[in-house]
N, C-alpha and C positions, 0 to 999 in steps of 0.2 A: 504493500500500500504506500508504504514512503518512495517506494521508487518511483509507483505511479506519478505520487503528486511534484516529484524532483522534476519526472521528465516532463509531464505538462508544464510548471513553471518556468522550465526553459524554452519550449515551445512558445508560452505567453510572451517572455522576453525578449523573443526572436521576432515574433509577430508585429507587437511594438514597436521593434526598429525597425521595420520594412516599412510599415502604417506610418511612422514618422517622417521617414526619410522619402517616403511618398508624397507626403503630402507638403513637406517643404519644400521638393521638387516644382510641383505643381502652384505657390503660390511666389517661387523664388521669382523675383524679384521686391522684398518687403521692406528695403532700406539701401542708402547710395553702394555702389561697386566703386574701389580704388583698381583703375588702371596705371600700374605704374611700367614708367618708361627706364631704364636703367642708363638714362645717357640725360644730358642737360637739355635745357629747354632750347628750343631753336633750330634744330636739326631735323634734318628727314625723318628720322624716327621719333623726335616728338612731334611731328607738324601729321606726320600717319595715325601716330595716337588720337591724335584731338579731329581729325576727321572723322573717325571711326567713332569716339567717344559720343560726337554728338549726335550723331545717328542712333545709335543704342541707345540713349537719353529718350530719342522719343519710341522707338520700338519696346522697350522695356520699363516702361514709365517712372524709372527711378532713374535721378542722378547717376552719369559714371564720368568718375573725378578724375583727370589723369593728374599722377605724381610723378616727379621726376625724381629717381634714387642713382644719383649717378655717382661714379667713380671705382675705379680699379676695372678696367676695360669692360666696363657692363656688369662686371661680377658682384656688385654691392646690392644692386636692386633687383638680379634675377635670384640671390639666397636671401634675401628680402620675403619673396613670394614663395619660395621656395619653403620657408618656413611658416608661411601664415597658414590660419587652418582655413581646412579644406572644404571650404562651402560656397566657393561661388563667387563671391564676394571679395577677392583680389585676383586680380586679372593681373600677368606681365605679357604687357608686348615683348616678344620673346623674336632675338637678332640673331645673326650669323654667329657673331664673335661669342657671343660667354654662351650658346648652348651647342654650338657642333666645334669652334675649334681653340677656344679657352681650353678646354680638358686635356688635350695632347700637347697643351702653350707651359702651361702654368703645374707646377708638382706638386700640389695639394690645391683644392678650392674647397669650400664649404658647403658644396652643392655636388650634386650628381645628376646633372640634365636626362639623363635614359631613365632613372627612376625618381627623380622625384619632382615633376609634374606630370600634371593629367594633359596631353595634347586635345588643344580645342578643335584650330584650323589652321592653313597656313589662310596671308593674308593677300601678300604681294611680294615680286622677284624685283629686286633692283641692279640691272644688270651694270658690271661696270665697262669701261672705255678707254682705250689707252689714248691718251691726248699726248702733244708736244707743243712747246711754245713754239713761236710764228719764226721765228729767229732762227733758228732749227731746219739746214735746209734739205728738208725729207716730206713726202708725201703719201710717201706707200709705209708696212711695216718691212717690207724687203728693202727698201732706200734707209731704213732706220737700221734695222740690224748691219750693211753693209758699214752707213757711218758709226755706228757704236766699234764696228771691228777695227775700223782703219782711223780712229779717233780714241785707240786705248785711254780711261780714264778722265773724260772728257764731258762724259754722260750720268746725269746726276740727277734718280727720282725720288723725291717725296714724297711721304706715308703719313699716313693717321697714327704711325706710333709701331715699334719693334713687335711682331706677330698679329699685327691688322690682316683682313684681309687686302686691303690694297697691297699693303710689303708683301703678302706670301704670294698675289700676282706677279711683284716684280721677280721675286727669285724661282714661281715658277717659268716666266718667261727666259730669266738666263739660264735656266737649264733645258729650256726645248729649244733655245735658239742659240747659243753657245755667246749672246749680245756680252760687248764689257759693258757694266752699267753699273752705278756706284749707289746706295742707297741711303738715303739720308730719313731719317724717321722725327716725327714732329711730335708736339703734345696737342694730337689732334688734326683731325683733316683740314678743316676750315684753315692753318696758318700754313699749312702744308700747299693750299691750292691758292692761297695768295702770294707765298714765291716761287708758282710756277706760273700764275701771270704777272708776276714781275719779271719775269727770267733770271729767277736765281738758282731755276734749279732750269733741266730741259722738257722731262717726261714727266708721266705721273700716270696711274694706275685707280683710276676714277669711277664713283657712282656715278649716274647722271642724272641723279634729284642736285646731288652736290654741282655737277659742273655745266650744267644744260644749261646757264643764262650764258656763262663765260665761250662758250663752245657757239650758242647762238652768233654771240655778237662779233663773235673770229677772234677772240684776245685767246682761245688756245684751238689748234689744229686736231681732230680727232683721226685715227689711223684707224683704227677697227674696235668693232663689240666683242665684249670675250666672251659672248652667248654665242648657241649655236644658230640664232637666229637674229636675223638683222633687226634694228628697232626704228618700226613705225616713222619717231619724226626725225630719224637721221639715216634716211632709206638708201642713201650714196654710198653710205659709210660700210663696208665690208665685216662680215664676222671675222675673228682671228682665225677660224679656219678656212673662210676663202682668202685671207692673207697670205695661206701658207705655215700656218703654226699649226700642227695636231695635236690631238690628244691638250687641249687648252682648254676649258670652257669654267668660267669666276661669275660666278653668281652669288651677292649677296639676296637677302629675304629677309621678312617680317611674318612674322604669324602671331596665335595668341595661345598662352597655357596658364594653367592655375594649378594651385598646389596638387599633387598628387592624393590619391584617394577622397577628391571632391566625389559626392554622388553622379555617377553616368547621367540621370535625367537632370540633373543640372548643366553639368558637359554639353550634354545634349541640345539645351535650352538656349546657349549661352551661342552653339553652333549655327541654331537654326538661323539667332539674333544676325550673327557675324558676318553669315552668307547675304540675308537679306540687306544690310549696313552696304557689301560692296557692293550692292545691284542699285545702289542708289543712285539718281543722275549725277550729283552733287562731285560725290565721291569716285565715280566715274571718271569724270571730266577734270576733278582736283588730282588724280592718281596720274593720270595723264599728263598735266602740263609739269607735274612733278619729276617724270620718267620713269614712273613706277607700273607696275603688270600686276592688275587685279590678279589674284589666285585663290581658290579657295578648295578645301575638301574637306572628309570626313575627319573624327578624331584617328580612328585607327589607319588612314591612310597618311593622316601626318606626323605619328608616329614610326609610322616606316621609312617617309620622307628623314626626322631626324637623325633617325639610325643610318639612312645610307649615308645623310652628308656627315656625321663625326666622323665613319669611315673611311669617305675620300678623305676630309681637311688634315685627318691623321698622317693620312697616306703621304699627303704634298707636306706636310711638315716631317715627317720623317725622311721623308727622299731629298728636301731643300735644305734637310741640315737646321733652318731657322729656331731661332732661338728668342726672347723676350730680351733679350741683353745684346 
């Protein structure tokens, strides 16, 4: 008889938590959501948040705040979320850098990107662009790599900082293209891309939310997309692989995750929101003059997205040698 009533009572307890966890599902959203950004205000990735944010604001009729937690290459404000509980109710806009190639950069972090967030969606692709200043007299990446040879030393790009994805473009490029090219790393892109149109530096290894005003107005020359496909408003502009580079292809992204073991129908709720956010015209047409590529999918297929890219970014940092120092 005691056992009977032991196992009923955990049946009841179990019950309980399902009826609960249902029904907060169902009425989630009851109070604001903190979307935090792990990089400073200003930037691509907060200007993506705050698009996004205020679309959710009226699809989910609660407040979502974006925060900015920045510092230590994104890695401050993704164990940020990373540690908050798991209900919904913190969102990180989740980057290239601190969740597929911080982990193979840095030898301890306080996070573990494969387990410990729940993937929502991804959001958008921001593909990058090798530019060169105007000064610079090359037009192709064949006319670039010939002068980087016969100009040992002479050729000098600028990074958002020692294990950016921009620097691991650059040193993936000198390992497919045998280019001399000398690397100089900044604290941050933005001062990075103002002494390459200054011409203090030559090259540079570019987003194009970052560089598409400078690249419009011709103060930097673009040579090719290191996507595999050419983009929309710089339809002249060659991929790196009809450049002539194989095996090339540097894609940053933006998507959205929350702490790990959030409820699924929350997951869920938060996805359907995200999808509906980039079908908006608004956000359409802001992603676009940004240089960004709506994207969007399921949780479990951007979770296989992450997994493939820690793999690649692993890969090009173990093979480039690159290091944070």
């Amino acid at each position: 008889m005691h056992l009977i009533r032991a196992v009923l009572s955990v049946v009841a307890v179990f019950l309980c938590s399902v009826i609960t966890t249902a029904n907060a599902s169902e009425v989630f959203p009851t109070r604001p959501i903190k979307f935090v950004v792990p990089y400073a205000a200003g930037g691509a990735t907060d200007t993506t948040a705050r698009l996004i944010s205020k679309e959710l604001t009226a699809l989910l009729g609660q407040p979502v705040i974006v925060e900015n937690k920045a510092g230590a290459g994104g890695n401050i404000g993704t164990d940020y979320v990373a540690k908050s509980a798991p209900d919904g109710y913190t969102m990180l806009l989740a980057y290239t850098g601190p969740m597929a190639i911080n982990p193979s950069l840095y030898d301890t972090l306080p996070f573990k990107p494969r387990q410990d967030f729940a993937p929502v969606t991804l959001l958008a692709q921001a593909p990058q662009i090798l530019g060169v200043h105007p000064s610079i007299p090359v037009k192709t990446v064949d006319e670039l790599i010939a002068y980087a040879k016969a100009n040992p030393d002479k050729l000098f790009f600028g990074s958002s900082g020692n294990g950016g994805a921009d620097h691991l473009a650059g040193e993936l490029f000198k390992m497919r293209t045998g280019a001399n090219i000398t690397h100089v790393p900044y604290k941050g892109g933005a001062p990075a891309l103002a002494d390459l149109v200054a011409g203090r530096t030559q090259m540079q290894f570019m987003t194009i939310p970052a560089s598409i005003g400078h690249i419009q107005s011709g103060r930097i020359r673009p040579l090719a997309i290191l996507n595999k496909e050419r983009y929309p408003l710089f339809p002249d502009v060659p991929t790196i692989s009809e450049a002539g580079v194989k095996d090339y292809d540097i894609n940053n992204w933006y998507g959205v995750v929350v702490a790990a073991g959030t409820p699924p129908a929350i997951v869920s709720k938060l996805n359907v929101a995200l999808i509906k956010a980039l079908r908006s015209e608004e956000v359409q047409s802001r992603f676009s003059g940004l240089g960004l590529i709506p994207v969007s999918n399921s949780p479990e297929a951007f979770k296989v997205f992450i997994d493939k890219e820690s793999d690649r970014w692993a890969e090009i940092i173990r093979v480039s040698g690159a290091t944070l120092k």
